[in-house]
TIFITOR-964604 format. One record per residue (C-alpha): residue in three letters; x, z, y. Coordinates in steps of 0.001 Angstrom, whole numbers, padded with zeros to 6 digits, always signed. Each point is the difference from the previous one (the first is absolute). Layout:
REM TIFITOR-964604
ALAXZY/...
END
This chain:
REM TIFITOR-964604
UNK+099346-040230-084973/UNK-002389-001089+002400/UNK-000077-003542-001444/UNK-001230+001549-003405/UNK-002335+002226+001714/UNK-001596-003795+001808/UNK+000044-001181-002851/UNK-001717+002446-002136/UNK-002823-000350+002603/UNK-000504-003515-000082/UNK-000017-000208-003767/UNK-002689+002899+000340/UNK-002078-002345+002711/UNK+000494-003204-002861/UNK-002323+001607-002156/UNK-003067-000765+002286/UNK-002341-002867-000755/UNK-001174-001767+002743/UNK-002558-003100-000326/UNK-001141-001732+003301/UNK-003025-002225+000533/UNK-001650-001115+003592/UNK-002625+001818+001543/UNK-000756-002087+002661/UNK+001583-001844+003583/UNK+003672+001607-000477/UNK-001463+002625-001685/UNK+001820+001142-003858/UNK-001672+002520-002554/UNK+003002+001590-001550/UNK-000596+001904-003344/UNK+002269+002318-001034/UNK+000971+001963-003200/UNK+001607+003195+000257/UNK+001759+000957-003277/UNK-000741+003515-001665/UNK+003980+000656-000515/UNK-000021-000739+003703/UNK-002540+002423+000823/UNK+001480+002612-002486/UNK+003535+000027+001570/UNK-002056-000144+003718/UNK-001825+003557-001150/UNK+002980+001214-001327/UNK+002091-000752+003472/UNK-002554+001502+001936/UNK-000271+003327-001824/UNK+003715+000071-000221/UNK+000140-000112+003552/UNK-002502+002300+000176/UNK+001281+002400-002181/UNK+003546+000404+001636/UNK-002162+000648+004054/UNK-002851+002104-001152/UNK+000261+004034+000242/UNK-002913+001825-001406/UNK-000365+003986+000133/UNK+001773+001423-002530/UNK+002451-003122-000367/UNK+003048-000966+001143/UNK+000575-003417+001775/UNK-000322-002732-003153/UNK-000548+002704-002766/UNK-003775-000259+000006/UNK-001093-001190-003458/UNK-001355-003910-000533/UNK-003182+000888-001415/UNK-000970+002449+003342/UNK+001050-002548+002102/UNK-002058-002826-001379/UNK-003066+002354-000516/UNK-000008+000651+003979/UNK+002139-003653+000807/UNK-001523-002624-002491/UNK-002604-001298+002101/UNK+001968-000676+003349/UNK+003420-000728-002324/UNK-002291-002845-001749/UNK-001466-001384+003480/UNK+003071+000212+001901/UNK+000946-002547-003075/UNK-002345-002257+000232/UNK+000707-000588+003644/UNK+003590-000691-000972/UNK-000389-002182-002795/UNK-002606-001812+001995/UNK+002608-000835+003009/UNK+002891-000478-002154/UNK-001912-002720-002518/UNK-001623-001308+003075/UNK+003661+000094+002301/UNK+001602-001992-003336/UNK-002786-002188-000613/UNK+000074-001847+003467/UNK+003744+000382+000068/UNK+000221-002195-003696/UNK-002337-002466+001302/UNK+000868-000551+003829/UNK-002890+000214+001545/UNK-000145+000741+003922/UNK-002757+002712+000112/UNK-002137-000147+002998/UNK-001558+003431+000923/UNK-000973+003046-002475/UNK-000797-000676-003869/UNK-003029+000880-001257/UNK-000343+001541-003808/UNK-002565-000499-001886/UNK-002381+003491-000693/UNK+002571+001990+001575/UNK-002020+003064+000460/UNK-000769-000204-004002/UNK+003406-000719-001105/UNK+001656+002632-002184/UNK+002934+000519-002013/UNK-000396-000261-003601/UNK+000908+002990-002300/UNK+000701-003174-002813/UNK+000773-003014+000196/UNK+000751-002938+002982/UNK-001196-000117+003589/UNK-001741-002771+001447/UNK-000884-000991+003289/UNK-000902-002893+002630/UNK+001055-000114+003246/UNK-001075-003053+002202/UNK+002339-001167+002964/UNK-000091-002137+002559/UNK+002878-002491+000448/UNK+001911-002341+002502/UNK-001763-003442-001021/UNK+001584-003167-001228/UNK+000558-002266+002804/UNK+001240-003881-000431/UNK+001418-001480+003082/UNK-000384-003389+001174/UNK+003134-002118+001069/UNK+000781+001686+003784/UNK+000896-003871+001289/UNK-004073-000457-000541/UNK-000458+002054+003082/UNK-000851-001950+003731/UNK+001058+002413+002459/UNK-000324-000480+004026/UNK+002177+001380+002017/UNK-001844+000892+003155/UNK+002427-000552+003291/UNK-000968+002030+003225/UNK+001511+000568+003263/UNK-000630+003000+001944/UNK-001535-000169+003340/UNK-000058+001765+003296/UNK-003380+001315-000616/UNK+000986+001271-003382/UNK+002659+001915+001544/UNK-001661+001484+003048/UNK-002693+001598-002579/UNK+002574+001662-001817/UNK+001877+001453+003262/UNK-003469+001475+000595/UNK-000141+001446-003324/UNK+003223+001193+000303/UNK-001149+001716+003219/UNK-002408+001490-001768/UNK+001492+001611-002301/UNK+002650+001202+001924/UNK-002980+001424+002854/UNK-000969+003701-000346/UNK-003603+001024-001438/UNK-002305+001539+002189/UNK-002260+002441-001152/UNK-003814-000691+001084/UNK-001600+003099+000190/UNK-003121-000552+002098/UNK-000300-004135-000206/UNK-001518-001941-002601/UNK+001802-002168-002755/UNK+000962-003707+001018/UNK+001231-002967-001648/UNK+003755+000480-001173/UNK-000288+003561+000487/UNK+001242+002264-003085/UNK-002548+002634-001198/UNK+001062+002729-002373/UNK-002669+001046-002439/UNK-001252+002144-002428/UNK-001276-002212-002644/UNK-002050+001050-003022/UNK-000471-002358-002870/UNK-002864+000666-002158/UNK-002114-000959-002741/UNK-003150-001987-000004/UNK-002029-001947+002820/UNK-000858+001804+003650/UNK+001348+003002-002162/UNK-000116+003533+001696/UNK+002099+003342+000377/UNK-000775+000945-003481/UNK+001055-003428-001350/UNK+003143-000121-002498/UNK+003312-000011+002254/UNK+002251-003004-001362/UNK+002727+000614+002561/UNK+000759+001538+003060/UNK+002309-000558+003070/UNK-000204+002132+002702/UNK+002253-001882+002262/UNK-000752-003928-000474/UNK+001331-002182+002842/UNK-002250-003020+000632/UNK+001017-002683+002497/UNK-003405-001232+001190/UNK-000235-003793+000285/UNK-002252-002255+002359/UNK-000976-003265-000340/UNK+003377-001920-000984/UNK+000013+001667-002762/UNK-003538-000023-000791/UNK-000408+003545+000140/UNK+001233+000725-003189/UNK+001955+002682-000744/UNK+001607+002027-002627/UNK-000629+003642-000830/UNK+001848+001853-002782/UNK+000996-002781-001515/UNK-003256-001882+000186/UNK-000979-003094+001677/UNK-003429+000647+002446/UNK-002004-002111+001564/UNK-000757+000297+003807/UNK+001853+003305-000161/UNK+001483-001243+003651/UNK-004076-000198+000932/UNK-000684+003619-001956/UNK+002630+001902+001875/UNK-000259-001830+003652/UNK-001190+002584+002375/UNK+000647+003113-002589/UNK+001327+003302+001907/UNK+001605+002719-001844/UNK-002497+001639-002343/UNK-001862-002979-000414/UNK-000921-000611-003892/UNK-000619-003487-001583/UNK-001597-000359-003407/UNK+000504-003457-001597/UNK-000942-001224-003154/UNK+001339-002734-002169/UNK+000952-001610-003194/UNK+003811+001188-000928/UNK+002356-002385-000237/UNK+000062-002050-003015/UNK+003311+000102-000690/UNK+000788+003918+001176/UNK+002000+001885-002666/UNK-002460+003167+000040/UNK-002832-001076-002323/UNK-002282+002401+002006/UNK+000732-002341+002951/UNK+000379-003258-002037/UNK-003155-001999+000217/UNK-001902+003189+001053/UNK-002747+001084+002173/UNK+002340+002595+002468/UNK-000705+001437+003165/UNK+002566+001179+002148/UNK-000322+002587+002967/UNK+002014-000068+003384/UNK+000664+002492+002166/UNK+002207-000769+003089/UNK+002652+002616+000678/UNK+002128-001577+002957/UNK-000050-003520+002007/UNK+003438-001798+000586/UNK+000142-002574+002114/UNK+003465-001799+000265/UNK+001340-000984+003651/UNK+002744-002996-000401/UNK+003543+001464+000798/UNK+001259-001964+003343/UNK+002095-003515-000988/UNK+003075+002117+001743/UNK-000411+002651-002638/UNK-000271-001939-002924/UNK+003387-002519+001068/UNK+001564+002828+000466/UNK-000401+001788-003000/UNK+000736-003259-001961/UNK+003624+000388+001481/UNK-000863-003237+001725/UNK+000946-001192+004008/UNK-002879-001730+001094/UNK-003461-001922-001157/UNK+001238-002840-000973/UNK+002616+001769-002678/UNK-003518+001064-001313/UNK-001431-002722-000388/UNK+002813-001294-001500/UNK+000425+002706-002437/UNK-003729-000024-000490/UNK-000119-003501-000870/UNK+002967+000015-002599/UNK-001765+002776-001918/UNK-003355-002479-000253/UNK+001768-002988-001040/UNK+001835+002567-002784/UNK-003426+001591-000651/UNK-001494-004045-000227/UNK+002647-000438-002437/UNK-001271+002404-002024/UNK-003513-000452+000111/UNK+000943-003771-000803/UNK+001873+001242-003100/UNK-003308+002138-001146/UNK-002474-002633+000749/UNK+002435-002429-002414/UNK-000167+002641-002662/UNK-003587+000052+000502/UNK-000107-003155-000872/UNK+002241-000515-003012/UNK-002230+003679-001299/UNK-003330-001751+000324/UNK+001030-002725-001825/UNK+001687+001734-002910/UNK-003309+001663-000367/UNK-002179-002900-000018/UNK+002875-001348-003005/UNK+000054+002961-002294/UNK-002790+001214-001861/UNK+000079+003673-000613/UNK-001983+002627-001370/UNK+000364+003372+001787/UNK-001088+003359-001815/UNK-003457+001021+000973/UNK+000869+003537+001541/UNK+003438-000975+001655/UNK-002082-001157+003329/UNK-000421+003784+001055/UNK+003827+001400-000704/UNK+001728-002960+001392/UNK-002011-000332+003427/UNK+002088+002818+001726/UNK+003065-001612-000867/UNK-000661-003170+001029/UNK-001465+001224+003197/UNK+003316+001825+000941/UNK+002736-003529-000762/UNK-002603-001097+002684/UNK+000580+002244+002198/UNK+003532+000068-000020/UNK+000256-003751+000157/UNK-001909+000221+003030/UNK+002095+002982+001641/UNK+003419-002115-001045/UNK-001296-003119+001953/UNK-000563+002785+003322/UNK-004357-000100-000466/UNK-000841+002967+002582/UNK-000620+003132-001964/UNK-003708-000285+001071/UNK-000572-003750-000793/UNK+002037+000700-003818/UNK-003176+002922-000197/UNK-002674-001954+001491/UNK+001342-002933-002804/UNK-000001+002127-003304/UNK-003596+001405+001228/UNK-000917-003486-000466/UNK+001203-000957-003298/UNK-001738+002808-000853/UNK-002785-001500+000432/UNK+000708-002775-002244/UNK-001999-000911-002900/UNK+001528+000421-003499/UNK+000524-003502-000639/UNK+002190+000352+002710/UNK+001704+003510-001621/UNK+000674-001803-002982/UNK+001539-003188+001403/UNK+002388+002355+001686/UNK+000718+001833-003831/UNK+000276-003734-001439/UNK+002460-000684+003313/UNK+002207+003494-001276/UNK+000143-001073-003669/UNK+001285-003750+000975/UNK+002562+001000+001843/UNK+001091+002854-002122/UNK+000738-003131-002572/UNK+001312-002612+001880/UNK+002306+003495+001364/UNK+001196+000446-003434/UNK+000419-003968-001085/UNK+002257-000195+003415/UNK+001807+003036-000545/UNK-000779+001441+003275/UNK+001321+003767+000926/UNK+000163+002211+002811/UNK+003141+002512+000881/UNK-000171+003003+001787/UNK+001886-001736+003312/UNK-003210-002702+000157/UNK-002344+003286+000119/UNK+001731+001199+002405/UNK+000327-002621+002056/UNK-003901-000811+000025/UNK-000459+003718+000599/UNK+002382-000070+003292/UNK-001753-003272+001078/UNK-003729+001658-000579/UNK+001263+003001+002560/UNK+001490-002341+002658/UNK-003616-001443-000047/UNK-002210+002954+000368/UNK+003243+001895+002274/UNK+001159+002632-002765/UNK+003003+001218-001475/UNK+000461-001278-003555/UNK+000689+003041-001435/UNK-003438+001233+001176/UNK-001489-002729-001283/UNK+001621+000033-003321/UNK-001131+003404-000587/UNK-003517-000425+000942/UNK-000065-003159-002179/UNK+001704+002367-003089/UNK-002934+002531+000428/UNK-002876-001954+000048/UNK+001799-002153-003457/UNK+000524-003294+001863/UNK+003306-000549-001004/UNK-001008-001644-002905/UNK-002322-002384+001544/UNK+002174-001067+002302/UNK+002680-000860-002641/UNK-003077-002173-000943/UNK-000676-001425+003041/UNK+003937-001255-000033/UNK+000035-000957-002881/UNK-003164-002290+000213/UNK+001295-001385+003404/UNK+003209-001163-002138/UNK-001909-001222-002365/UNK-001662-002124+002270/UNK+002699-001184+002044/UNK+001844-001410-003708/UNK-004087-001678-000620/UNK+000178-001880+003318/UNK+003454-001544-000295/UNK-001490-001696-003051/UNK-003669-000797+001884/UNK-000612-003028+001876/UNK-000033+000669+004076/UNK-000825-001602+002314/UNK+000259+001229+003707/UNK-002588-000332+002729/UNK-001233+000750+003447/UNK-001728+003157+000619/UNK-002856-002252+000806/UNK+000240-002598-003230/UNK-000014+003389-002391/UNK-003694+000933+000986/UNK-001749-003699+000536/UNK-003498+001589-000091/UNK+000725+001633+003430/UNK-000218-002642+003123/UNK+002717-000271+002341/UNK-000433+000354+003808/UNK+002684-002790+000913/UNK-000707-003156-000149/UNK+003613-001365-000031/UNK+000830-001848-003183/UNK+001996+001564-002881/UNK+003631-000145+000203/UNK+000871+002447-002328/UNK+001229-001778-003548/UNK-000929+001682-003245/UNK+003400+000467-002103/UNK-000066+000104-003641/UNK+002354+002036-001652/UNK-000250-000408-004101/UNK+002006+002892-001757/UNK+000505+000029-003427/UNK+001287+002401-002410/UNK+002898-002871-000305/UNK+000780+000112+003753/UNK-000135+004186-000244/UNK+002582-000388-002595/
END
């Protein structure tokens, strides 16, 4: 029975007439024809519906008469129509065609459109869509695969950043603010140039924490998400109470269009100083379960060379990316820069907090690409779509065990409970870009066994930087040619 009922629908959905013609960069205008018997048998649904729910005095439930109900019903019966027939036609009309929709449709004189009393309805409705990508051969791609070793001084500067962040904060409450001291804020992000109180508010956190850099980091710094300029130099010597008005340029590749490319000027007020003393060595091998300093370095220095591993994986993808998107020539839509630049922002992020980036440094990061212009926002969208191809041509998935597994391995990094992080990740919707992130990662690994690499000294990868030693080379490049024959 239900089978007939399916059916009866689809053959209903057949009658639509759909003709598609571009509209621009992965853009298609769809016209569609609505049929009158369609729209007849769509009225008479909704008043039978109607009909059967309503109770009006001096009626019983589903005895009040047609013609009363469509002389108080007609006009929201007939709109309430429209919108249906309108995301039916549309719902059928990208279904018959395939096309991978990117973001909202847009139709055509909406706010004008109205159901005929006689007769067909017509409308346009312009989408944008994933765009047509043609890959080059993947054994085209010259790869180097960067090989580091991890020294001691590597290792004792992340046993004092483990200290760190294992020491307890100390709250300043007469001092001034120093380098590497954290200083929560209440920031205000308004509109316009040296803007005042009565300025438009854009957005508003009460309880910002800003680490302040010094001069090895240039002073930079990141507030709310923003990348500032000598913020380090702008909060040095602050107390609490202290305001700082700074004015700027937003980023131009923020997601906010009030902030994107903008004139904004946002307002600190410090609330509290922190200033972090190291936790003892003792304290920190002994939480680690460990016996003595040396089992710390140890451990310390097996979770570098794993973490080099990984960064030596991402700076090959890098690689084989920037040169699939100097091959293919694509055309993005024109208004897919905005939507997308959230997105791509947060497969960042999550790539950085899988390879163990501190939770500051992944902050301090996506402040800066931010800032990027958006040449460099598209060449990331051109990136997404290239890989979302060659992901389909190589027939790459992810299961629900590989989510979870990147999800454990993203809480041993920042010290959480999966679980935790799982569910923070669920309600902020970042499930789905991690699947991406996977999923692109796969992708990549199946690219480079085809690419051409060839390994080299940590030295040989950069040759524009000069090398201290003098000693001759002794490290041999090694060439290893991989073909889609030899993956096979």
């Amino acid at each position: 029975m239900a089978d007939d009922t399916n059916t009866a629908v689809e053959d209903k959905t057949q009658e639509y007439d759909v003709q598609i013609a571009d509209a621009g960069p992965a853009c298609k205008a769809m016209t569609i024809v609505v049929p009158a018997d369609r729209i007849k048998d769509k009225i008479e649904e909704g008043y039978g519906t109607l009909q059967s729910d309503a109770v009006l005095p001096g009626f019983r439930r589903g005895r009040a008469p047609r013609r009363l109900l469509e002389k108080r019903f007609a006009s929201s019966i007939r709109d309430d129509v429209k919108n249906q027939l309108i995301s039916e036609s549309y719902s059928y009309a990208i279904e018959k065609n395939g096309l991978d929709v990117l973001g909202d449709p847009e139709v055509d004189g909406i706010e004008d459109l109205a159901l005929p009393d006689d007769g067909d309805m017509t409308f346009t409705v312009k989408v944008e869509v994933t765009p047509d990508v043609e890959l080059p051969a993947f054994d085209t791609l010259e790869i180097n695969k960067t090989v580091t070793e991890v020294t001691d001084e590597q290792v004792a500067d992340e046993v004092r950043r483990a200290r760190e962040q294992a020491g307890k904060p100390e709250v300043i409450t007469e001092g001034q603010i120093e380098e590497d001291d954290y200083a929560m804020v209440d920031v205000m992000i308004l509109e316009g140039k040296d803007a005042g109180e009565d300025a438009e508010t854009i957005a508003h956190f009460p309880a910002a924490h800003v680490l302040v850099h010094g001069k090895d980091k240039d002073y930079k710094g990141h507030v709310a998400g923003i990348l500032v300029e000598n913020l380090g130099k702008e909060l040095a010597g602050k107390k609490v109470g202290d305001k700082v008005s700074i004015s700027m340029i937003g980023p131009a590749s923020h997601e906010n269009e009030k902030i994107k490319d903008q004139p904004i000027t946002i307002k600190l007020e410090v609330t509290t100083i922190h200033r972090i003393e190291p936790a003892p060595l003792e304290d920190l091998i002994e939480r680690m379960g460990l016996g003595s300093e040396d089992e710390l370095q140890e451990r310390v220095k097996a979770m570098l060379e794993q973490r080099a591993e990984q960064n030596q994986k991402a700076d090959m993808y890098q690689q084989a990316c920037d040169q699939l998107v100097e091959k293919v020539a694509l055309d993005l839509p024109a208004g897919i820069s905005s939507r997308q630049t959230e997105r791509v922002l947060q497969r960042q992020m999550m790539d950085m907090m899988y390879r163990g980036t501190p939770e500051d440094e992944v902050q301090q990061k996506l402040a800066e690409l931010r800032t990027e212009s958006e040449e460099a926002a598209q060449r990331q969208l051109k990136q997404f779509f290239i890989l979302d191809k060659a992901s389909k041509d190589l027939e790459v998935d992810v299961d629900e065990q590989e989510l979870n597994g990147r999800i454990a391995m993203m809480a041993i990094q920042s010290g959480r409970r999966p679980e935790k992080v799982r569910q923070e990740m669920m309600q902020q919707g970042q499930i789905e870009q991690l699947y991406l992130q996977i999923r692109e990662q796969k992708t990549l690994d199946k690219i480079l066994e085809q690419a051409k690499v060839t390994e080299v000294a940590g030295d040989d990868a950069k040759p524009a930087a000069k090398k201290k030693s003098t000693k001759k080379k002794t490290s041999k490049k090694k060439t290893t040619a991989k073909k889609a024959d030899d993956a096979e």
